[in-house]
C-alpha positions in Angstrom: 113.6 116.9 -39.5 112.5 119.9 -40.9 114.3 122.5 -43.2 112.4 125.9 -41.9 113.5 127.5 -39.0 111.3 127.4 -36.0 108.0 129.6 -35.7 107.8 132.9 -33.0 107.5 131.1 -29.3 108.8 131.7 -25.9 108.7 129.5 -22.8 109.0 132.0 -19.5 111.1 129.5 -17.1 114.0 127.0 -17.9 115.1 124.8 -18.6 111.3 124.2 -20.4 109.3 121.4 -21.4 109.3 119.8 -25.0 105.4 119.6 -24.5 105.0 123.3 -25.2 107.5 123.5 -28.6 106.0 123.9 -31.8 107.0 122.3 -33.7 107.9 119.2 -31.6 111.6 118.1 -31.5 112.6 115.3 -32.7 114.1 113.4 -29.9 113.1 109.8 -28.9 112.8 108.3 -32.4 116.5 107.6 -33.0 117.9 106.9 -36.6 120.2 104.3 -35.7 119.2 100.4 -35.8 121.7 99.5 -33.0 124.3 96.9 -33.3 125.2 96.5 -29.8 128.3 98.6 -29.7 127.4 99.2 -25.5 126.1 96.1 -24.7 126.2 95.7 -21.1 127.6 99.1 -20.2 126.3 101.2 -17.6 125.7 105.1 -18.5 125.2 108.5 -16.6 123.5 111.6 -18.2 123.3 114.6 -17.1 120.4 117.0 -18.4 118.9 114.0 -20.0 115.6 114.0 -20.1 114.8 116.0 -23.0 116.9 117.7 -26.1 120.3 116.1 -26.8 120.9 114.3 -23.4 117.4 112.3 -24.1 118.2 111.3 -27.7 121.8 110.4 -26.5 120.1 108.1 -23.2 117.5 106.2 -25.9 120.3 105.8 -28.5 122.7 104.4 -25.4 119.4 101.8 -24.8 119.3 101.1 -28.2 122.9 100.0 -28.6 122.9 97.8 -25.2 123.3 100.0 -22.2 121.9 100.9 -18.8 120.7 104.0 -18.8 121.0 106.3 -16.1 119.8 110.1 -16.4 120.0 113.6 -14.1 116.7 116.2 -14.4 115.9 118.9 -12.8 112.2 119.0 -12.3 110.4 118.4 -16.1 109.0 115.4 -14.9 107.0 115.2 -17.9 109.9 114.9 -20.3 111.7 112.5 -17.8 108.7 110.0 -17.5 108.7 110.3 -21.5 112.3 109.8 -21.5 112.7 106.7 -18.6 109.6 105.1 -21.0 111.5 105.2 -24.0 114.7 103.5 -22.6 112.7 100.9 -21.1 111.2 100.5 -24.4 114.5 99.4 -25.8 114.6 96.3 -23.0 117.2 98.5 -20.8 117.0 99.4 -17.4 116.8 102.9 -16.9 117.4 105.4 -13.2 115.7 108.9 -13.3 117.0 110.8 -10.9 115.4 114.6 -10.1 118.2 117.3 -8.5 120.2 120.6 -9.8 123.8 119.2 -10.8 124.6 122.6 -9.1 124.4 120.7 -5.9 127.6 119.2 -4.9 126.0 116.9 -2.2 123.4 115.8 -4.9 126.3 114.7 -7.4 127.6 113.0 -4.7 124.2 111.0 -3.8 123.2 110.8 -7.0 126.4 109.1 -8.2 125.6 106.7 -5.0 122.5 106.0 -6.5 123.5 104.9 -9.8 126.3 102.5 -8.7 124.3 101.0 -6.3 121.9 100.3 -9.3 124.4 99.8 -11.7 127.2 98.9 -9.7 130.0 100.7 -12.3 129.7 103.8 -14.4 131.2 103.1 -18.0 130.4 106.1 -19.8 129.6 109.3 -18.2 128.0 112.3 -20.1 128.2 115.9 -18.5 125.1 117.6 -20.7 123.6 119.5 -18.1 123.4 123.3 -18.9 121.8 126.3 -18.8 122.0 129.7 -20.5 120.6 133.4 -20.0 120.6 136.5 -22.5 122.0 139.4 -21.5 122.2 142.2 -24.1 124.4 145.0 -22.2 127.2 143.6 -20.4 127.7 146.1 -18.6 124.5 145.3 -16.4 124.9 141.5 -16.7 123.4 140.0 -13.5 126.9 138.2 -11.3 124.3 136.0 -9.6 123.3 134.6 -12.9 127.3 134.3 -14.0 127.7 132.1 -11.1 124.5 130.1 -11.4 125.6 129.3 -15.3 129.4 128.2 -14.4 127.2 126.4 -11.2 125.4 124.4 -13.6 127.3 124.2 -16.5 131.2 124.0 -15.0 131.0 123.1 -11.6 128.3 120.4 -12.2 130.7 118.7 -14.8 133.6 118.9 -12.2 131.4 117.3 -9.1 129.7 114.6 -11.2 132.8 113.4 -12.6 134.7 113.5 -9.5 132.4 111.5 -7.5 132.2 108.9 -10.8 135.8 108.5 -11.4 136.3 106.1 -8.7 133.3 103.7 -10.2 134.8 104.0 -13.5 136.7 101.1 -14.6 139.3 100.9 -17.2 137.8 101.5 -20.8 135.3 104.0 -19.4 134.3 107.0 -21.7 133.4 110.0 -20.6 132.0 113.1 -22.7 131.5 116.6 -22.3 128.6 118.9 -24.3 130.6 122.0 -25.3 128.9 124.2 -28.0 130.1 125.7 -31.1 129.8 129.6 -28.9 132.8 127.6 -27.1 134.7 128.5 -30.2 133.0 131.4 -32.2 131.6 133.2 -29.1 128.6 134.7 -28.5 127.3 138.5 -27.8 124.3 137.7 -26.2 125.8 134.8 -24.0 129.0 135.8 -23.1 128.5 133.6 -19.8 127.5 130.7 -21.3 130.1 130.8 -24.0 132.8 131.0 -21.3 131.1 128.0 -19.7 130.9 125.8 -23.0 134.9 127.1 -23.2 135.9 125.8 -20.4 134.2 122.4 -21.0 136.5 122.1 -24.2 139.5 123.1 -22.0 138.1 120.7 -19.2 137.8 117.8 -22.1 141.8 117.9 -23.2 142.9 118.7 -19.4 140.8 116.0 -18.2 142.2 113.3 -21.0 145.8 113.9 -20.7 145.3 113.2 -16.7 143.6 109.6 -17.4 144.9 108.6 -20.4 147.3 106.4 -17.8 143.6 105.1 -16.6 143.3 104.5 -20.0 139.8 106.0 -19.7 139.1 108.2 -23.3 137.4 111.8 -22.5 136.1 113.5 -25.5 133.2 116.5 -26.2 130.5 117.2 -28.8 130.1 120.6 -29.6 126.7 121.5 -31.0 125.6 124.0 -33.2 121.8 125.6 -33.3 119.7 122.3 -31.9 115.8 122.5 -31.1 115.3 121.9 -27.8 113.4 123.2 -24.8 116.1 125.8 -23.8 115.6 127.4 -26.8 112.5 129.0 -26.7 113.0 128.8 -22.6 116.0 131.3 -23.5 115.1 133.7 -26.3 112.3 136.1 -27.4 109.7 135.3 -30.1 111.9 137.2 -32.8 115.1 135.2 -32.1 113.6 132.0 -32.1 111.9 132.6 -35.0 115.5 132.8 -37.2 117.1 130.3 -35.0 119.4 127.9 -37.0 118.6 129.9 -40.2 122.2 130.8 -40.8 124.1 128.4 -41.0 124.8 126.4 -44.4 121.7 124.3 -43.5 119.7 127.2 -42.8 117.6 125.1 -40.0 118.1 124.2 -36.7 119.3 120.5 -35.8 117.3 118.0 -33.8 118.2 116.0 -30.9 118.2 112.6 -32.5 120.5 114.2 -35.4 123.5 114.4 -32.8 122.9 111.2 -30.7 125.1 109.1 -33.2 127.8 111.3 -32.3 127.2 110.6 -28.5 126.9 106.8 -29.4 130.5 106.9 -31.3 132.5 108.4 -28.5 131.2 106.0 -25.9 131.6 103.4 -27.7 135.0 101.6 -28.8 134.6 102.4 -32.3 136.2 105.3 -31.0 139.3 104.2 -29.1 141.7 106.2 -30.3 139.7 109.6 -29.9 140.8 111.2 -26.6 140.8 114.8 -25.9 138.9 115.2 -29.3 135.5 117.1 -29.6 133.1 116.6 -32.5 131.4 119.4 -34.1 128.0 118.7 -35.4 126.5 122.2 -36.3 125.1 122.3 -39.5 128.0 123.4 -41.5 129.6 126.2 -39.9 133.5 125.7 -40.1 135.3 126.6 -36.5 139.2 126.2 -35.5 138.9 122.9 -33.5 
């Protein structure tokens, strides 16, 4: 953890590679000792081979889970990532495809339960994001690409899961604090991160009868690869510098938060989201 805001960098092509961010983000080194609160549980990630969705995947190991996680092509993060679960005596599925893809949910969710054979927490972190400054010449291809990714990914992963879901299960959504402040310079992405909050309480109140709990975390500034794979030098250079904190958050700062709302420590938290954003106050 550090309390500056990052240094002027920018990666050309996302989602971007942690081996490139200076400085590096804390990710893999997880502050919790584990008390086997998912002990033999069997967990899908989405986006999780680097940022948030790895710290959540090695802190999911670390408390007794199977680990299963969704990439889109950093390899290098993913082998980093698949290494560090097995580290923690789990097995651990890496799985390389765009969540964007409907028929890769599909297989991919086939994948998983024939490893796993049940999914009992499912985490939809997969995301993307793209500044436009005049929104009058925002790019639609890119609007659809983002609600692709971000929306429609959520919606095909979970669909295909729900039926290998027993009762008990936990699934969680990654929403963002633009979800509720907004953002100029994302207006896309905000509406995406929006309609993951809206797709958390809709999605609870229809399987609450399933008695299966679906809750989101919505972060605030975190270092991460899509950070610097998103922004110009300038920007990144004052990221996370204003909230109360005045830094940005790192990945394994927000995997407790993950680890609560699978577990049942949080059984009576449905339709809930959790805001860990370094101080800034938002109408949950």
């Amino acid at each position: 953890m550090t309390d500056k805001t990052p240094p002027p960098q920018h990666q050309e092509k996302q989602p971007g590679h942690e081996k490139q961010m200076q400085p590096q983000p804390k990710v893999r080194d997880i502050p919790l000792k584990g008390s086997d609160r998912l002990e033999g549980k069997k967990a899908l990630i989405t986006g999780g081979d680097s940022g948030i969705g790895a710290a959540a995947a090695v802190a999911f190991a670390r408390e007794g889970a199977d680990v299963a996680f969704i990439y889109l092509n950093e390899g290098d993060d993913a082998e980093r990532t698949r290494k560090a679960i097995e580290g923690e005596g789990a097995h651990c599925v890496a799985l390389a495809g765009d969540v964007g893809d409907r028929t890769f949910c599909k297989r991919a969710v086939e994948q998983v339960v024939e490893a796993f054979g049940q999914i009992d927490v499912l985490v939809n972190n997969a995301g993307e994001q793209h500044v436009c400054k005049d929104f009058a010449q925002i790019d639609l291809d890119t609007v659809e690409q983002t609600f692709r990714t971000n929306v429609f990914g959520a919606f095909a992963i979970t669909r295909y899961a729900l039926p290998h879901m027993p009762e008990g299960s936990a699934i969680i959504n990654s929403t963002s604090v633009t979800a509720y402040r907004g953002s100029g310079g994302l207006v896309d992405y905000a509406s995406t991160k929006g309609a993951l909050a809206a797709f958390t309480r809709s999605l609870a109140t229809h399987l609450a009868p399933r008695k299966i709990r679906v809750n989101g975390v919505a972060p605030g500034p975190v270092w991460t690869p899509l950070i610097p794979a998103s922004f110009d030098e300038d920007k990144v250079d004052q990221f996370g510098g204003d909230n109360l904190m005045g830094r940005p958050g790192q990945p394994n700062e927000l995997a407790a938060s993950y680890v609560f709302l699978a577990s049942q420590d949080a059984s009576f938290y449905t339709g809930q989201v959790l805001h860990p954003n370094g101080g800034e106050i938002v109408n949950a």
